[in-house]
KEVEXTOR-892259 format. One record per residue (C-alpha): residue in three letters; residue number from 0; x, y, z. Coordinates in pm, whole numbers. Example, Ala and Ser with C-alpha at 12.3 -4.5 7.8 and 13.67 -1.06 7.14 Angstrom:
BEGIN
SITE:Ala:0:1230:-450:780 .
SITE:Ser:1:1367:-106:714 .
***
This chain:
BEGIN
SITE:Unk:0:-10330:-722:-12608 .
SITE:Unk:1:-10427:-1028:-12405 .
SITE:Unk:2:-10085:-1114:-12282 .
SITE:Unk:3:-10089:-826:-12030 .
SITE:Unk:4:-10427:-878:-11938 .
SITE:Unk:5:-10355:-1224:-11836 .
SITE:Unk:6:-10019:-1072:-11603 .
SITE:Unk:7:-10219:-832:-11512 .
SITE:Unk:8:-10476:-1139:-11345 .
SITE:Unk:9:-10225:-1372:-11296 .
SITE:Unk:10:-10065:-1089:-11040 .
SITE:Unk:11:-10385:-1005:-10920 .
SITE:Unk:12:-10456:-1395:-10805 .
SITE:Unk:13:-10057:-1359:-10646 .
SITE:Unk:14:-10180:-1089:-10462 .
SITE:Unk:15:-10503:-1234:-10325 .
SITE:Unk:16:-10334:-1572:-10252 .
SITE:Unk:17:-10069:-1387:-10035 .
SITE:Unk:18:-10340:-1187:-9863 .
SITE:Unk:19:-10595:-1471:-9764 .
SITE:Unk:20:-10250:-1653:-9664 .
SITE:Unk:21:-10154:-1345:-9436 .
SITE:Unk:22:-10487:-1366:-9302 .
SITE:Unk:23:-10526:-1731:-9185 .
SITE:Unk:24:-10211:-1659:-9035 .
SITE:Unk:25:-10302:-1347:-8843 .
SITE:Unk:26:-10622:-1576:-8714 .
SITE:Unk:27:-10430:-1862:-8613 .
SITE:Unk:28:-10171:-1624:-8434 .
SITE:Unk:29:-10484:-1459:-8287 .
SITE:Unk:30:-10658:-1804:-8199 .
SITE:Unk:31:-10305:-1907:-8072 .
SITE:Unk:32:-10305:-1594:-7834 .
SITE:Unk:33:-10665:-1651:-7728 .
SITE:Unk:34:-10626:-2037:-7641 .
SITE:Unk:35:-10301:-1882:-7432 .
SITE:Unk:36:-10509:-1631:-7265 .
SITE:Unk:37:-10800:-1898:-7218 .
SITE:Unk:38:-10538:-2136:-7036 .
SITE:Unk:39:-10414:-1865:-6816 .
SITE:Unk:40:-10742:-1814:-6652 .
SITE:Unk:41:-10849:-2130:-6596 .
SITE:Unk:42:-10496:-2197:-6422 .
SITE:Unk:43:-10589:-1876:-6188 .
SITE:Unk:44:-10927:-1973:-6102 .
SITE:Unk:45:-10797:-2348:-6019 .
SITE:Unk:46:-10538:-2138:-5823 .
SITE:Unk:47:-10787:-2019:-5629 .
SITE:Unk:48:-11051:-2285:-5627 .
SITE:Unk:49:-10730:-2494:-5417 .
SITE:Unk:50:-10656:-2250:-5188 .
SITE:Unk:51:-10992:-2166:-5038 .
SITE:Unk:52:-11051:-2486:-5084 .
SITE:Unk:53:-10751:-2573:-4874 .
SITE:Unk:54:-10905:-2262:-4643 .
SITE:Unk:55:-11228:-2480:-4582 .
SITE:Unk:56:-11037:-2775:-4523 .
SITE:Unk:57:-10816:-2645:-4255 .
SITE:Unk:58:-11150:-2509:-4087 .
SITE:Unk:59:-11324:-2835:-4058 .
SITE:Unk:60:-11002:-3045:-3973 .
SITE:Unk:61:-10848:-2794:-3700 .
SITE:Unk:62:-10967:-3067:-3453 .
SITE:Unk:63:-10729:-3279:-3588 .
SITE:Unk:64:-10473:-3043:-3588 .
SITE:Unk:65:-10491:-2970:-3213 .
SITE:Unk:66:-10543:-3414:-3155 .
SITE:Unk:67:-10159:-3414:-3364 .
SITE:Unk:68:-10023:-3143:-3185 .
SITE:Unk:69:-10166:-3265:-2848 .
SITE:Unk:70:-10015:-3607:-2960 .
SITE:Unk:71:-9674:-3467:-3033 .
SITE:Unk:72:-9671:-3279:-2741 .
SITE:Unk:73:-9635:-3554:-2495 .
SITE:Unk:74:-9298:-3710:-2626 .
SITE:Unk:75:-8979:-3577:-2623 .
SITE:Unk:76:-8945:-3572:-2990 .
SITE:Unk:77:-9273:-3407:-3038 .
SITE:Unk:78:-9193:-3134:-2867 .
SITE:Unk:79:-8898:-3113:-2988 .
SITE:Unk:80:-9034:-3032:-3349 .
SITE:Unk:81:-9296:-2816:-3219 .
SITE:Unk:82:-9065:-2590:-3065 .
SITE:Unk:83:-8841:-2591:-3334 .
SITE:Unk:84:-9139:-2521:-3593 .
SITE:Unk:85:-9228:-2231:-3395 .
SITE:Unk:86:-8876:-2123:-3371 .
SITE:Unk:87:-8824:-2085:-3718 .
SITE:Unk:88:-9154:-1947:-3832 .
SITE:Unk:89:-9058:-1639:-3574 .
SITE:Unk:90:-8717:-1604:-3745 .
SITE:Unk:91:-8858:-1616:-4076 .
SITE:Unk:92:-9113:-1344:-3975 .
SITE:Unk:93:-8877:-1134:-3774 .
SITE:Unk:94:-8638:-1147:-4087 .
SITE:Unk:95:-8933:-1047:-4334 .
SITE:Unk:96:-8982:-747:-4114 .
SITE:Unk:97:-8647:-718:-4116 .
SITE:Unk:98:-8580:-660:-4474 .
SITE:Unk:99:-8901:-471:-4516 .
SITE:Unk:100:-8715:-172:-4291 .
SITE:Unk:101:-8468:-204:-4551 .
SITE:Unk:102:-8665:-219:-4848 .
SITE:Unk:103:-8796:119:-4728 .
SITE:Unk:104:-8489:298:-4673 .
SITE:Unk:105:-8383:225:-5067 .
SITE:Unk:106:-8370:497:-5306 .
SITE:Unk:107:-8181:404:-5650 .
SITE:Unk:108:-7947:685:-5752 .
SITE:Unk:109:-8001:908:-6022 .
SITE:Unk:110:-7804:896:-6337 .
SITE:Unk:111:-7528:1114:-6351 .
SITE:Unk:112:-7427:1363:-6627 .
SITE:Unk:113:-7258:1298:-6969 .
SITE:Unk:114:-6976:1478:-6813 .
SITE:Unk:115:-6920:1262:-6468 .
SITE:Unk:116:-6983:950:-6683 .
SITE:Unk:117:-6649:673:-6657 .
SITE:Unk:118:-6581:548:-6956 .
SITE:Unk:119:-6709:174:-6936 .
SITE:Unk:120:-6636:-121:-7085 .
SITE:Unk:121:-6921:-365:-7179 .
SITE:Unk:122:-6861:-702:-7234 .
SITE:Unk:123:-7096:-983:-7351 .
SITE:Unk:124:-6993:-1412:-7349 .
SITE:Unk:125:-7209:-1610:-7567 .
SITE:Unk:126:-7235:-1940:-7632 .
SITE:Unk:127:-7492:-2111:-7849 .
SITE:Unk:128:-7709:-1821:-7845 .
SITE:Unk:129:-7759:-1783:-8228 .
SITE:Unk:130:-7976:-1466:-8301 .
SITE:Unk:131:-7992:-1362:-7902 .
SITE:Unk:132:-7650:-1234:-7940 .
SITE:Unk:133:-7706:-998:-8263 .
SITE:Unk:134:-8046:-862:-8073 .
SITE:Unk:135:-7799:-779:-7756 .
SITE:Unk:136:-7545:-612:-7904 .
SITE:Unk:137:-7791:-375:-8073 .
SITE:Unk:138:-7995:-258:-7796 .
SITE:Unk:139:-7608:-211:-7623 .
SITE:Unk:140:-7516:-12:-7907 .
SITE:Unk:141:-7828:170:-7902 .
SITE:Unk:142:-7789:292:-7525 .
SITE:Unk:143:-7802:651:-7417 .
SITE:Unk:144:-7426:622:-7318 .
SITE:Unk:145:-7191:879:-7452 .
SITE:Unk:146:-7002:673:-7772 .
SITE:Unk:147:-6706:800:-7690 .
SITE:Unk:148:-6704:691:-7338 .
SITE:Unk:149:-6826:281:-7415 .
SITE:Unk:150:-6641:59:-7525 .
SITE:Unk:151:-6828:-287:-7664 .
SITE:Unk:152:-6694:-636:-7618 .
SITE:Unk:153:-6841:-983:-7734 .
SITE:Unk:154:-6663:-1336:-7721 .
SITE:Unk:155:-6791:-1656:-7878 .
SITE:Unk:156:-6712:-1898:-7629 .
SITE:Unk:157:-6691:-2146:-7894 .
SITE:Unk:158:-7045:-2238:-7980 .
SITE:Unk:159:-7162:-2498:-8214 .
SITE:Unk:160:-7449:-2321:-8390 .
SITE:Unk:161:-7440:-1978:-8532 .
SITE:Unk:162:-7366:-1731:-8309 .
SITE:Unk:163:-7020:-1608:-8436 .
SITE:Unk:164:-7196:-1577:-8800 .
SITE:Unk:165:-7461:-1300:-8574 .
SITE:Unk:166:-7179:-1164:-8415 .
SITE:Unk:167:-7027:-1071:-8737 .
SITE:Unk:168:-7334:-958:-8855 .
SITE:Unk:169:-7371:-700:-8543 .
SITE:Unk:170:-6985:-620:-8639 .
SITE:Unk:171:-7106:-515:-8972 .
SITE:Unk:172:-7375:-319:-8886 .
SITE:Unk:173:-7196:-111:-8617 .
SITE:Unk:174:-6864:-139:-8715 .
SITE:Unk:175:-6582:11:-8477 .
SITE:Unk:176:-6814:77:-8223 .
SITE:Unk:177:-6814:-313:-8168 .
SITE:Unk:178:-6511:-600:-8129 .
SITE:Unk:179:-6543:-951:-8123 .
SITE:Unk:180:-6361:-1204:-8066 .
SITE:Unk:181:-6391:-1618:-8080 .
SITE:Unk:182:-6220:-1851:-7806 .
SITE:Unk:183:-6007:-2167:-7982 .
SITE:Unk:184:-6281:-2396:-7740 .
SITE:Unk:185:-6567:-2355:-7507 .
SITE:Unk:186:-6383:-2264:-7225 .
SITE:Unk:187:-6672:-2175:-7026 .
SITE:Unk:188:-6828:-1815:-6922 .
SITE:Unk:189:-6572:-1739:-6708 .
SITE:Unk:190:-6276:-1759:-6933 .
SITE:Unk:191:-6482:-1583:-7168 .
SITE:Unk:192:-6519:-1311:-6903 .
SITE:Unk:193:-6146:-1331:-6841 .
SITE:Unk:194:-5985:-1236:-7163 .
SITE:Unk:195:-6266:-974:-7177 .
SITE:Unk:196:-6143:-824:-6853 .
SITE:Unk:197:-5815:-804:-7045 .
SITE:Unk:198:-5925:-667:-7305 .
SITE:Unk:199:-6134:-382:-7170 .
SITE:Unk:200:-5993:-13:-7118 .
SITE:Unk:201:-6292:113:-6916 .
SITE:Unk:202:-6317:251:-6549 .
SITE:Unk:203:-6609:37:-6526 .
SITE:Unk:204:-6675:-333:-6667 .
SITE:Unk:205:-7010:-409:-6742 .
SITE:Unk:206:-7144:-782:-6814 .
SITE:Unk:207:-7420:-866:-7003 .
SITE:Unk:208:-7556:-1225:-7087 .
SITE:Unk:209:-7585:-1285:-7466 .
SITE:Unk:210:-8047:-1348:-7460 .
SITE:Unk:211:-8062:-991:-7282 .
SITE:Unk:212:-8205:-707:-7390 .
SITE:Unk:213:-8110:-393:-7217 .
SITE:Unk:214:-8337:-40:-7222 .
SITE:Unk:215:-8169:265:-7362 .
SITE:Unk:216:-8099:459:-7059 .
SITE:Unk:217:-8007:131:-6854 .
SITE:Unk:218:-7588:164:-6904 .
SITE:Unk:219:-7574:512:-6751 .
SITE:Unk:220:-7788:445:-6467 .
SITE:Unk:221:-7630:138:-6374 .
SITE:Unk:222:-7265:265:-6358 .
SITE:Unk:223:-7355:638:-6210 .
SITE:Unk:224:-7302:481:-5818 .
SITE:Unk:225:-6981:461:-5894 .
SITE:Unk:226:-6921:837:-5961 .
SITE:Unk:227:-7155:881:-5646 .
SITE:Unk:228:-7024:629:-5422 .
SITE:Unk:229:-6615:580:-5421 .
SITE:Unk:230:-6698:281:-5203 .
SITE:Unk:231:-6929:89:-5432 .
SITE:Unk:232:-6728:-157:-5632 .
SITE:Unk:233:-7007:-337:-5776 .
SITE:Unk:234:-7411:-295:-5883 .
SITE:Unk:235:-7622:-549:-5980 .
SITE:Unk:236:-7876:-432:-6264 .
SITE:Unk:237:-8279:-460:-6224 .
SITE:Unk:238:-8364:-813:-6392 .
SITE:Unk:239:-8675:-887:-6576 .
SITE:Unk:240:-8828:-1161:-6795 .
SITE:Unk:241:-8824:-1088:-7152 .
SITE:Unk:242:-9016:-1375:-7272 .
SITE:Unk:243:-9310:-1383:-7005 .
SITE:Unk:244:-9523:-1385:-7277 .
SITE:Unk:245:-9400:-1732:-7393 .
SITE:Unk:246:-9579:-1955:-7177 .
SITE:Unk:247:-9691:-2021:-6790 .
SITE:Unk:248:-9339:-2063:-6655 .
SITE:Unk:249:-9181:-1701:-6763 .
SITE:Unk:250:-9495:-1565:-6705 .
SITE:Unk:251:-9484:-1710:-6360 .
SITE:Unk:252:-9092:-1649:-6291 .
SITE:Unk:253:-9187:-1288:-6386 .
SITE:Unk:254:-9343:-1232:-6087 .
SITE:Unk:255:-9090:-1396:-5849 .
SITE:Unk:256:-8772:-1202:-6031 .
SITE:Unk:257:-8968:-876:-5946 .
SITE:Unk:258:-8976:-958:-5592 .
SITE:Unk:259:-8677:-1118:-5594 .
SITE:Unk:260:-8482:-768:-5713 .
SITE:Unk:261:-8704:-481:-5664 .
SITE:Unk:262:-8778:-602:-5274 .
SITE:Unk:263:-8509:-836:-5158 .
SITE:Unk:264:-8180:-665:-5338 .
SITE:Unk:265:-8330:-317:-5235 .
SITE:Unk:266:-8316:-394:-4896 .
SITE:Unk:267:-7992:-564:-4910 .
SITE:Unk:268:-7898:-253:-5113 .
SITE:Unk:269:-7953:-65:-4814 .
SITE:Unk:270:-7665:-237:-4665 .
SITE:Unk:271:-7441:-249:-4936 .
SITE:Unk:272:-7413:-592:-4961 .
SITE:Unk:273:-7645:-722:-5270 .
SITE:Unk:274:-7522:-1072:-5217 .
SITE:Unk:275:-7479:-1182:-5610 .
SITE:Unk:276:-7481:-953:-5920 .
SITE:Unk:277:-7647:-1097:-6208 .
SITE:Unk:278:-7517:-1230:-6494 .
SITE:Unk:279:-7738:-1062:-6693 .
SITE:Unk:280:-7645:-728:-6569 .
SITE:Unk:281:-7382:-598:-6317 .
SITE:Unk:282:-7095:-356:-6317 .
SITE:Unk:283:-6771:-346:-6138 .
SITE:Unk:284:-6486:-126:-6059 .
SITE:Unk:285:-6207:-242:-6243 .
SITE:Unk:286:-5954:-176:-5972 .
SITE:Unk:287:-6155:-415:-5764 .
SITE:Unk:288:-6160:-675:-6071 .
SITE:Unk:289:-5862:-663:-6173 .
SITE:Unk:290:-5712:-748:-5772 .
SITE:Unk:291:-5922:-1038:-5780 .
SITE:Unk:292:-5906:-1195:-6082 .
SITE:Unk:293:-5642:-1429:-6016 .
SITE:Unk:294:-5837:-1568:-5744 .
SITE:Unk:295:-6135:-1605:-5958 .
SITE:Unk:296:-6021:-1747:-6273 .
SITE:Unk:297:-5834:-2009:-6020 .
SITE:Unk:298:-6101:-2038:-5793 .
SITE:Unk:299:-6182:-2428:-5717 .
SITE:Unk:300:-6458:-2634:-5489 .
SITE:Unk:301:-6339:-2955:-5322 .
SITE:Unk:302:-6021:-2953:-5597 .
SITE:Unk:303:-6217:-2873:-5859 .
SITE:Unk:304:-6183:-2582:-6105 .
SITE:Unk:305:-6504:-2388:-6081 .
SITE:Unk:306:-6752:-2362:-6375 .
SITE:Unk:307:-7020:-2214:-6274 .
SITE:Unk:308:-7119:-1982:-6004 .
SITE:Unk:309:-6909:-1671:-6173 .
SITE:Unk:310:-7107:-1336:-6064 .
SITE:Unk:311:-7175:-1454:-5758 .
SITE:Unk:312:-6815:-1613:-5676 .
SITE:Unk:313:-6712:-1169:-5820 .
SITE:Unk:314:-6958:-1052:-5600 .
SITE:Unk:315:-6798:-1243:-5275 .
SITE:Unk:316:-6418:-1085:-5375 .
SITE:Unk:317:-6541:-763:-5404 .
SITE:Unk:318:-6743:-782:-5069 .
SITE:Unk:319:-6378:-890:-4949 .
SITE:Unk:320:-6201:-612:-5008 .
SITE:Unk:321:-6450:-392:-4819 .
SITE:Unk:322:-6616:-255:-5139 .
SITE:Unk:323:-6984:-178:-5131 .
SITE:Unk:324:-7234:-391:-5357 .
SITE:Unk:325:-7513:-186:-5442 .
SITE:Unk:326:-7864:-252:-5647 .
SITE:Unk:327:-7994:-15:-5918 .
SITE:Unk:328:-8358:-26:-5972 .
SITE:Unk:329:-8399:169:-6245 .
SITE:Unk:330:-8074:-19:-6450 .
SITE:Unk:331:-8299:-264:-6632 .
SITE:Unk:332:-8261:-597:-6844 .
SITE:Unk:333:-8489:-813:-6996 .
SITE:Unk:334:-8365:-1151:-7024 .
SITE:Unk:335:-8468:-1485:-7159 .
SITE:Unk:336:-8554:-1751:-6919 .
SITE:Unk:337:-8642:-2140:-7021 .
SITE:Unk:338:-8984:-2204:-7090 .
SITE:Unk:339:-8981:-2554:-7018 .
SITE:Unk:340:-8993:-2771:-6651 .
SITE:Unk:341:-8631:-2976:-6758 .
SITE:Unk:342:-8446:-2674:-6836 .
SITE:Unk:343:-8572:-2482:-6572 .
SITE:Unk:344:-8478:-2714:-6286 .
SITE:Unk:345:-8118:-2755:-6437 .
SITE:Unk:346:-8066:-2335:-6392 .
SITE:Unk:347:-8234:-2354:-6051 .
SITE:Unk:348:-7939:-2658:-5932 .
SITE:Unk:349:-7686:-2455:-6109 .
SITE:Unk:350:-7826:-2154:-5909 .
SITE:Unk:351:-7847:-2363:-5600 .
SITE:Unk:352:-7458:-2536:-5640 .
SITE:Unk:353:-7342:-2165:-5650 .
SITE:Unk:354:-7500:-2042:-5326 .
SITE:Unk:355:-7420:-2332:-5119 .
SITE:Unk:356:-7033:-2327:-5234 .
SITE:Unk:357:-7043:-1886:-5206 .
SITE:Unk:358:-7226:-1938:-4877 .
SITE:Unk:359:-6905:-2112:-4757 .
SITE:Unk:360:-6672:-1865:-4906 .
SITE:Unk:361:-6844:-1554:-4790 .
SITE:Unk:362:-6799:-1739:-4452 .
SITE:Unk:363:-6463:-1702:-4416 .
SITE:Unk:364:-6459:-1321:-4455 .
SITE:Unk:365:-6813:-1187:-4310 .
SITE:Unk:366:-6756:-1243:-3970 .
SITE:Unk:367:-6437:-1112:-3956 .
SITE:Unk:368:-6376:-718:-3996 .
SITE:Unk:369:-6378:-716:-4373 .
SITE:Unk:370:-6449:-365:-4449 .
SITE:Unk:371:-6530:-34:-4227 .
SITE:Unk:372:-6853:79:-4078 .
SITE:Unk:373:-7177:-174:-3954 .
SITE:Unk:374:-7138:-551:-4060 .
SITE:Unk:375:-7432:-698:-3845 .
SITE:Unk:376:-7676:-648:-4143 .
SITE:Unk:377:-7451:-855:-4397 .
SITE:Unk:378:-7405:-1099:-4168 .
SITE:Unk:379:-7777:-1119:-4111 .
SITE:Unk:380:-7793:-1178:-4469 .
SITE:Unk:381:-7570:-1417:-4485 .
SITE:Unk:382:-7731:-1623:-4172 .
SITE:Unk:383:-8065:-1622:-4361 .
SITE:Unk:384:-7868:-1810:-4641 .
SITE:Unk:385:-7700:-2066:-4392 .
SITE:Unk:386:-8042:-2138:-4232 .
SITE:Unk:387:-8164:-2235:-4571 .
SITE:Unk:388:-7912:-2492:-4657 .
SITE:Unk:389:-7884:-2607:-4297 .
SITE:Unk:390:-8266:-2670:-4286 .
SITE:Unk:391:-8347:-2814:-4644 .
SITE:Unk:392:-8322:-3171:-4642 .
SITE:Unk:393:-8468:-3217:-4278 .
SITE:Unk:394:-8729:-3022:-4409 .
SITE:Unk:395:-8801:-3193:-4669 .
SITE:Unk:396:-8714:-3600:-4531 .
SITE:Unk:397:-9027:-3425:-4238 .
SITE:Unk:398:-9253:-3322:-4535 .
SITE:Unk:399:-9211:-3665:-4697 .
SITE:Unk:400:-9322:-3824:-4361 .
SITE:Unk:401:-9576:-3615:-4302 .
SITE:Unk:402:-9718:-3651:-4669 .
SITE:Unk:403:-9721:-4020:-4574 .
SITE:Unk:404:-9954:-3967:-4281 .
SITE:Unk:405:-10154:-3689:-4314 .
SITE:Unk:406:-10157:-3645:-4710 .
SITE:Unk:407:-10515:-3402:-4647 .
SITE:Unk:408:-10368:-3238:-4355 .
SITE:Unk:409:-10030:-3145:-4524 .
SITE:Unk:410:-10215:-3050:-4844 .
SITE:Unk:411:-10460:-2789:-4686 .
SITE:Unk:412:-10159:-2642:-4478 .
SITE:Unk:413:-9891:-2581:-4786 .
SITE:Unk:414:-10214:-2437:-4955 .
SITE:Unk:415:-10314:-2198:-4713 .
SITE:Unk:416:-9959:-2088:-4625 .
SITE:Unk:417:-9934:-1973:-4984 .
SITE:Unk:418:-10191:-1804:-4992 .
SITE:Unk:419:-10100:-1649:-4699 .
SITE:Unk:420:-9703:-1580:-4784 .
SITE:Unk:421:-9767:-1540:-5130 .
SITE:Unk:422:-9999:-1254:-5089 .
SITE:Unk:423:-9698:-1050:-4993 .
SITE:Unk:424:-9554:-1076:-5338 .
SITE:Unk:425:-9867:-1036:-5524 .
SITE:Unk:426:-9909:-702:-5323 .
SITE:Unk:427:-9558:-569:-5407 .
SITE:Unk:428:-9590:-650:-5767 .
SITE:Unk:429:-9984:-473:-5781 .
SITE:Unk:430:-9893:-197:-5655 .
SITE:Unk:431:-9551:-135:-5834 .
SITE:Unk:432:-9671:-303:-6198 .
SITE:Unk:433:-9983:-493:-6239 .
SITE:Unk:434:-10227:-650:-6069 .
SITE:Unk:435:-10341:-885:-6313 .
SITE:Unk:436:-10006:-1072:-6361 .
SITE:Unk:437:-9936:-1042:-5948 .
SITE:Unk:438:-10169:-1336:-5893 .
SITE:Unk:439:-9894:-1533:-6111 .
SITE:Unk:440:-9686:-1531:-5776 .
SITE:Unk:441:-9962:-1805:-5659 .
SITE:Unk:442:-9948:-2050:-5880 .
SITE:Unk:443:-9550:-1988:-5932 .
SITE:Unk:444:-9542:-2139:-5525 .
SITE:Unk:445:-9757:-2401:-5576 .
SITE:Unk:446:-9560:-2507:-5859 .
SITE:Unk:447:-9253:-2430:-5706 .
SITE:Unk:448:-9397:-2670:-5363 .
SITE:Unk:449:-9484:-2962:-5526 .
SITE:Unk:450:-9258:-2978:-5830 .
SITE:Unk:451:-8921:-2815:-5729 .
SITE:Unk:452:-8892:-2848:-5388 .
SITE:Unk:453:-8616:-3102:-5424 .
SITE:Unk:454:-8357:-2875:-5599 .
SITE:Unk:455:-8205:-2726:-5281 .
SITE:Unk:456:-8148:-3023:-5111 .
SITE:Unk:457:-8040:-3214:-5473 .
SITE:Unk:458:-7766:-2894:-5513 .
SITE:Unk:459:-7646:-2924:-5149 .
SITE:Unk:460:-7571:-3305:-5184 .
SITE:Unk:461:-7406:-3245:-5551 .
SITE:Unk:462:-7260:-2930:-5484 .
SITE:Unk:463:-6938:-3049:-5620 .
SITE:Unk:464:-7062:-3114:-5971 .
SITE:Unk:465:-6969:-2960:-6197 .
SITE:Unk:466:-7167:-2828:-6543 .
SITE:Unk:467:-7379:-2538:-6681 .
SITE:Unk:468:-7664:-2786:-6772 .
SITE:Unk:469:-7858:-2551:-7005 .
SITE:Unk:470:-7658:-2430:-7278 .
SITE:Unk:471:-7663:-2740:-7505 .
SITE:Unk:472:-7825:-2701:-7863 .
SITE:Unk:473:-8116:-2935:-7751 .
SITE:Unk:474:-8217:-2644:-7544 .
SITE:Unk:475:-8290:-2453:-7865 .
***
């Protein structure tokens, strides 16, 4: 009779240990989550104890402002700068306005019925993305796409780590719905993309990066502008940041990929010429693909095969054959994004290395008569680019001068400008998601002033490098 007893306390004390256990952890996870929150304030109200600060500042030193600008004024060079200063402020404002006529004339189109849907191929590259990939494939799978109509690709691009063991994981869990496949080498993205271009049947191929997460009705909404639109050969998909929770930089970049899609590819939208679609989401015809993708899979940079710069190097070939590239707002992806400084400058030169080489190849088609109808407004687009490689390193060889000689003056006026410029993001993202997070588009440009202002001009002088730079196994 005592031997049960004794089980019976011996489980009882199991049971207790496990629960005070669960409970320390659920008050260090809370504590955790507090000290997070704690630390987000206090890097909002420094935020904002800088730039009125730098507000105050530019008050009581505008005297020296006008004695430098008086100064400057009476040499050659001085005026030189001052006119040219003034000359690209206007542009800048004139192009804001500019895109904020477009923005307004954007309306995403409505997904189309079971019955119009193509039938669409989705394919997803991964490389070292362990888990990621499984968590991908399953919120593809569980999309509000007719089954018989999608057809679900995923490569390993020969990682090191275990992302084929997740693929064949997602392969046993949804069976035929899903193939995958597993490249002799790492290739690169690209090639990965290439034999799934092969291998896909669909009307439509969609890409997805292997760390996104897409919503349930984002597949049908991102390929109905092709049923709509028999002059759209591409969309780009509505990119957000799924780990914004994870520290200050997602939570920052959050902010700046709303704007960055929900404004800015609207109003290029408007257009029909969304400049890149994103790796993390975008569709294409597959007739306009497939009479590419020679080009593309060949494509080289000062005799170098390309490695990087794929959806926006597909979105450039499409533009040339006179197909529309369109944005759908409501066609959304939450993707991962690095949470620390050295990985995030390595995807911003990657980014960077892309645009300046696409920026010449889109130059050798936009000004001629590449497709039917207007072509001003792409070209617009496309001089905004030019203007900000062309003006990046004297920019930034005049703000190393000027942080030389007037460190207080140049201080105050990068300050206040964000504040003023920044203010135009914080307002879109208020009044479209919250107003809390918006202010996270002021710290994200003081951040991005003083600690990455030196990737544009690094990209443009290494733009023949190549590299993806964040997909090593350190990363993880």
């Amino acid at each position: 009779m005592m031997e049960p007893t004794l089980q019976k306390k011996a489980g009882l004390a199991r049971r207790l240990s496990a629960g005070v256990k669960a409970f320390q952890s659920k008050v260090a996870e809370h504590a955790k989550a507090a000290a997070l929150k704690l630390s987000d304030y206090m890097v909002l109200i420094t935020t904002f104890i800088l730039m009125f600060g730098a507000v105050y500042l530019v008050y009581r030193l505008q005297p020296h402002y006008e004695q430098i600008r008086s100064e400057r004024l009476t040499t050659v060079w001085g005026t030189a700068f001052v006119i040219l200063a003034v000359s690209l402020l206007v542009i800048k404002l004139c192009f804001l306005v500019y895109i904020l006529v477009l923005y307004l004339r954007y309306k995403a189109v409505k997904s189309v019925s079971d019955e119009l849907l193509p039938t669409c191929t989705v394919i997803v590259p991964a490389y070292n993305e362990g888990k990621l990939v499984w968590q991908t494939l399953l919120s593809l799978a569980n999309s509000d796409y007719p089954k018989e109509k999608i057809q679900l690709i995923s490569i390993d691009d020969g990682s090191q780590d275990d992302t084929w063991q997740w693929m064949q994981k997602a392969k046993a869990e949804l069976g035929d719905r899903l193939e995958i496949y597993q490249q002799p080498e790492n290739k690169g993205k690209r090639h990965a993309l290439y034999r799934g271009f092969h291998l896909g049947t669909g009307d439509i191929f969609v890409t997805v990066d292997s760390d996104s997460i897409v919503k349930p009705n984002t597949l049908r909404n991102l390929v109905s502008p092709f049923i709509v639109n028999e002059k759209c050969g591409a969309v780009a998909g509505n990119v957000r940041v799924l780990n914004n929770k994870s520290g200050m930089i997602p939570r920052m970049l959050n902010v700046s990929f709303v704007f960055s899609f929900e404004f800015i590819r609207s109003a290029q939208s408007s257009l029909g010429s969304v400049l890149c679609t994103p790796g993390a989401l975008a569709a294409y015809r597959k007739d306009a693909v497939m009479a590419c993708l020679p080009e593309w899979i060949n494509q080289t940079f000062m005799g170098q095969l390309s490695d990087i710069g794929e959806d926006r190097a597909m979105t450039n070939m499409i533009l040339k054959q006179g197909y529309h590239v369109v944005f759908q707002r409501n066609a959304h992806v939450l993707t991962n994004i690095p949470e620390k400084y050295k990985n995030l400058y390595k995807m911003f030169i990657r980014w960077e290395r892309s645009n300046v080489r696409e920026n010449i190849m889109m130059s050798t088609f936009a000004f001629k008569n590449f497709r039917t109808g207007p072509k001003a407004g792409t070209r617009i687009l496309l001089l905004n680019q030019w203007l900000k490689v062309i003006m990046a390193i004297p920019l930034t060889l005049l703000m190393l001068v000027f942080i030389v000689t007037h460190p207080i003056l140049f201080i105050s006026s990068v300050l206040l400008s964000i504040l003023i410029f920044s203010s135009i993001q914080v307002y879109f993202y208020a009044k479209w998601h919250n107003i809390v997070e918006s202010f996270w588009a002021y710290p994200y440009s003081i951040f991005y002033a003083f600690a990455l202002f030196w990737i544009t001009p690094y990209a443009i002088a290494t733009a023949s490098r190549k590299g993806w730079l964040t997909r090593g196994l350190e990363t993880k």
